[in-house]
C-alpha positions as CSV (number, residue, x, y, z in Angstrom):
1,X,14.6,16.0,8.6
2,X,11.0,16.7,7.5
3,X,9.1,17.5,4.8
4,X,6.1,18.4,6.8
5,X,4.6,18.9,10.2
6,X,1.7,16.6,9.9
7,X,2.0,13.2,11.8
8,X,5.1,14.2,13.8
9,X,5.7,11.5,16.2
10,X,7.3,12.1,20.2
11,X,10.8,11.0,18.6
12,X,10.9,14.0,16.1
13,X,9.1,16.7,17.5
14,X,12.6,18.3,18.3
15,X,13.5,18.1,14.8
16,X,13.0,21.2,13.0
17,X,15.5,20.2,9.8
18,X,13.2,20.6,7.0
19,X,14.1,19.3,3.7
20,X,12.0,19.3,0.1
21,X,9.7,16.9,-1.5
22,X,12.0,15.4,-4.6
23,X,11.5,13.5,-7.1
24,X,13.7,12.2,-9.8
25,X,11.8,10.3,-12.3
26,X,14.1,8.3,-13.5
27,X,14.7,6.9,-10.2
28,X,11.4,6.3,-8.5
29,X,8.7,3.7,-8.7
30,X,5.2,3.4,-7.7
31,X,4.2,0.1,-6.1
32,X,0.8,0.0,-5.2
33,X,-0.1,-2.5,-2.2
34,X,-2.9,-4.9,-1.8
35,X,-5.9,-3.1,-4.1
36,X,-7.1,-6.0,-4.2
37,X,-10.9,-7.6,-4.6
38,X,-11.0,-8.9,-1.2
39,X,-10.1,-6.1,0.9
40,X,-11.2,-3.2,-1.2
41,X,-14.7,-4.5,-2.5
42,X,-17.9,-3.6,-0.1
43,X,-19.2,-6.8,0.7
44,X,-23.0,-7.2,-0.1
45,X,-24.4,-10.1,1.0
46,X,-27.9,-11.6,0.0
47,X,-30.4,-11.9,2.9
48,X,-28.0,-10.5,5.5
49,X,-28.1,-11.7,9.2
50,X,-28.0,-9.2,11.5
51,X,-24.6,-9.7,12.9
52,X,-23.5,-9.4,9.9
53,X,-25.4,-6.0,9.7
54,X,-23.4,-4.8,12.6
55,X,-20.1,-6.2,10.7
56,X,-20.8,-3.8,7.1
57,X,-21.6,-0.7,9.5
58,X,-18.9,-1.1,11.5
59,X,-16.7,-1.3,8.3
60,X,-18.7,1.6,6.4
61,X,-16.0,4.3,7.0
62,X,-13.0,2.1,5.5
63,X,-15.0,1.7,2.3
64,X,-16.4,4.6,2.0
65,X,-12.6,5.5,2.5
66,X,-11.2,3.6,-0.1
67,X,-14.1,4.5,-3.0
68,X,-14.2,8.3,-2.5
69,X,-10.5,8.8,-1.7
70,X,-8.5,6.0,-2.0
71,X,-9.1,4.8,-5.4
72,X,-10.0,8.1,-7.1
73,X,-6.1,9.1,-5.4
74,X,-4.2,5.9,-7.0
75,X,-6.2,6.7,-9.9
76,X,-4.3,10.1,-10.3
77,X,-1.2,8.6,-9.0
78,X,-1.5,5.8,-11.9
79,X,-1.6,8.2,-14.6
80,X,1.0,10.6,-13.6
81,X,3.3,7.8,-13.3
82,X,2.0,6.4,-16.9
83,X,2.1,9.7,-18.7
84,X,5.5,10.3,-17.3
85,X,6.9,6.7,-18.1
86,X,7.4,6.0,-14.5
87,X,7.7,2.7,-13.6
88,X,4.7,0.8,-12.0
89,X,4.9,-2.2,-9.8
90,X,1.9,-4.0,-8.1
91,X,2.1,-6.3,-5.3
92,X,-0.6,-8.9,-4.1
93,X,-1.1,-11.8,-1.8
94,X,-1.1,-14.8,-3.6
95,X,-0.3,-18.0,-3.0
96,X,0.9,-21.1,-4.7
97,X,-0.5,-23.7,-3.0
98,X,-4.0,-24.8,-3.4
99,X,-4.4,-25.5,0.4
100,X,-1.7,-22.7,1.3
101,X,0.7,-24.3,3.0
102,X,3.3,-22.1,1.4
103,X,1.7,-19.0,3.1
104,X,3.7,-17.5,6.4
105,X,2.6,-18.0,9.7
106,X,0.7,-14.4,10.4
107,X,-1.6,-15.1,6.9
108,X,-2.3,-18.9,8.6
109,X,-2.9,-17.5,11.7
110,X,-6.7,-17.3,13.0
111,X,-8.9,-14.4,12.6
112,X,-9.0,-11.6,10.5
113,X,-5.2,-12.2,9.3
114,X,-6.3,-15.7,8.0
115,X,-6.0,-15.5,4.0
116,X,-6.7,-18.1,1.4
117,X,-6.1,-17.1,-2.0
118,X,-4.4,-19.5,-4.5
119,X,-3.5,-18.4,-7.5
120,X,-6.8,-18.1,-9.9
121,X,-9.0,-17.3,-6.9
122,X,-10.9,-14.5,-8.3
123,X,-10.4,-12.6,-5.3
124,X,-7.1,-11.9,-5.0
125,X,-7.2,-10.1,-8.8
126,X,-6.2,-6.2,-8.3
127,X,-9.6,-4.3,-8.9
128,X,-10.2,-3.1,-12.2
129,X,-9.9,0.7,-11.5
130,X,-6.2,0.1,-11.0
131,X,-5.3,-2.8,-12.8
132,X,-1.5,-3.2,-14.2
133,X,-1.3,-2.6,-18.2
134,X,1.6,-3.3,-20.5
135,X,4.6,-4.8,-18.9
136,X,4.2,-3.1,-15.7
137,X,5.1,-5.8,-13.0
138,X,3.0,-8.0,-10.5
139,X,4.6,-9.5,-7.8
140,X,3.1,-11.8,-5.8
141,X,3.4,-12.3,-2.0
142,X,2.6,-15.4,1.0
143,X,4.2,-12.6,3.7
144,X,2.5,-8.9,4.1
145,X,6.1,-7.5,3.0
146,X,6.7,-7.4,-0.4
147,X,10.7,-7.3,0.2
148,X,10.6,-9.8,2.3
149,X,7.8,-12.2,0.2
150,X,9.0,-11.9,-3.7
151,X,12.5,-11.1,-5.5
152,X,11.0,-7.2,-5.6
153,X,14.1,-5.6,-4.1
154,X,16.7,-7.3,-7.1
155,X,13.9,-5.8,-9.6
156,X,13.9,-2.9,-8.4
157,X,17.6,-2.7,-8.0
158,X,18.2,-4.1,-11.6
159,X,16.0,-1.0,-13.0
160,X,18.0,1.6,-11.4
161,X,15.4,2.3,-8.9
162,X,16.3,4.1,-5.5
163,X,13.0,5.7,-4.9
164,X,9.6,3.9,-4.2
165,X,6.4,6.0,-3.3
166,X,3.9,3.6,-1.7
167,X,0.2,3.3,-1.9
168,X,-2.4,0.5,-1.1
169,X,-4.0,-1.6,2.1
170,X,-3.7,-1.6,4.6
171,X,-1.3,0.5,6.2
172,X,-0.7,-0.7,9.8
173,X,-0.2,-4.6,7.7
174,X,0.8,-5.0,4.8
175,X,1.9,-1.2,4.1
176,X,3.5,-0.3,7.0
177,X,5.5,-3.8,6.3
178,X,6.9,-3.1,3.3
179,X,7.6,0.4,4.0
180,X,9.6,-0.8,6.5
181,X,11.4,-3.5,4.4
182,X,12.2,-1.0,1.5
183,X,14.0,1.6,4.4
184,X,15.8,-1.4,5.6
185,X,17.3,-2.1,2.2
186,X,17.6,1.4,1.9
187,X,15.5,2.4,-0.7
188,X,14.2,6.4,0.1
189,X,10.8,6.0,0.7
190,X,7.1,8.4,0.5
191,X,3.9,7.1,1.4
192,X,0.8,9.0,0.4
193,X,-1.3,9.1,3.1
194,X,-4.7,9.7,1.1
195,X,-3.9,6.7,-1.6
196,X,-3.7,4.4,1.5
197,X,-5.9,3.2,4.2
198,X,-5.9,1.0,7.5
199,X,-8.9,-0.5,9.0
200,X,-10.0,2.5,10.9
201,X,-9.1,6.5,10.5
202,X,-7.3,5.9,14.5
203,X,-5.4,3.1,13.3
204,X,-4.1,5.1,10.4
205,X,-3.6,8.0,11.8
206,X,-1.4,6.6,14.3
207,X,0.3,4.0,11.8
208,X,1.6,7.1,9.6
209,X,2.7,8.9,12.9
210,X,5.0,5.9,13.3
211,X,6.1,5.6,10.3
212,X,7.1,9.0,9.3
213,X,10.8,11.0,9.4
214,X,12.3,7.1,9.7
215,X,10.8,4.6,7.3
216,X,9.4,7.0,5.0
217,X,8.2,10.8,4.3
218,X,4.2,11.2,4.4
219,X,2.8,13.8,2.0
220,X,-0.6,13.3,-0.3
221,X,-1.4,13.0,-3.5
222,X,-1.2,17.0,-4.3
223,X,2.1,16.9,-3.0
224,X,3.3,14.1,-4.5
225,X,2.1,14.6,-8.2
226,X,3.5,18.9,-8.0
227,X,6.8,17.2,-7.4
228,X,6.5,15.0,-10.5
229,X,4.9,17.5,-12.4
């Protein structure tokens, strides 16, 4: 079944079940992925070198991403959810240890996966646009799934929650792994393709193509808040 036709993958272009976009608020929490300072802030460095010129252009089009559409999205998303009394979770990496040995092996690895961010490192603080008020919960992560990293499955089990709709960075990592996590433990699962983002627009259209009709349903923001609203 499908809710759509955009991001059909090979496996479900025979499938011409279509099913509706539904909602029951009582049911469904938001968790919102990774907004966090150090992979959502545009870096502007004093004095630049000019490799790391090259670097900031190359990543233009994911920031520019995440401020005109990303943000501005989970902004709407955030206040749907509030003015409805929906439950809001937020998920960050964040580890224990000063020196990280707590963290799993892909965020010790080498390279761009190699995170640092003990806890009181101001980077790893959720940017201000979306940041958590009241009680709404913060769970903190050393794995890119949030199932698999924190107790966030019993939580949202103990609240009555079957539904999660999913926003955040980035989608082929740290997304894409705890949509997959949340459809293993069979929670029903929609991901709003224009309140996430992976590094480039090729990687995340692909990543949603894969994801789609078995992990999760892909719809936007307009979709998403009509059927809440």
């Amino acid at each position: 079944m499908r809710v759509n036709d955009r991001y059909v993958s090979f496996y479900y272009e025979p499938d011409h079940d279509r099913g509706e976009i539904v909602i029951e608020p009582e049911k469904t929490a938001l968790l919102v992925v990774d907004l966090q300072r150090v992979f959502v802030t545009r870096p502007a460095p004093k004095n630049p070198t000019a490799e790391q010129l090259l670097h900031l252009d190359r990543w233009k089009p994911f920031y520019d991403a995440i401020d005109r559409v990303v943000v501005p999205n989970n902004r709407r998303i955030l206040k749907a959810f509030r003015e409805k009394h929906m439950e809001v979770v937020f998920a960050k990496i964040q580890c224990h240890k000063k020196d990280g040995r707590d963290r799993s092996l892909d965020q010790k690895a080498t390279g761009f996966n190699e995170l640092l961010l003990p806890i009181g490192a101001a980077d790893a603080d959720i940017i201000p646009e979306v940041a958590p008020i009241g009680d709404e919960i913060v769970v903190t992560k050393t794995t890119d799934s949030a199932v698999t990293g924190s107790s966030l499955r019993l939580i949202l089990h103990n609240m009555g929650i079957d539904t999660v709709v999913v926003t955040g960075v980035y989608t082929d990592q740290c997304v894409s792994g705890t949509v997959r996590s949340l459809a293993d433990e069979s929670f029903k699962v929609w991901l709003i393709e224009d309140a996430c983002m992976a590094g480039t627009k090729e990687i995340q259209r692909h990543e949603l193509e894969v994801l789609n009709n078995i992990y999760c349903h892909v719809i936007n923001t307009d979709e998403l808040l009509a059927a809440i609203g």
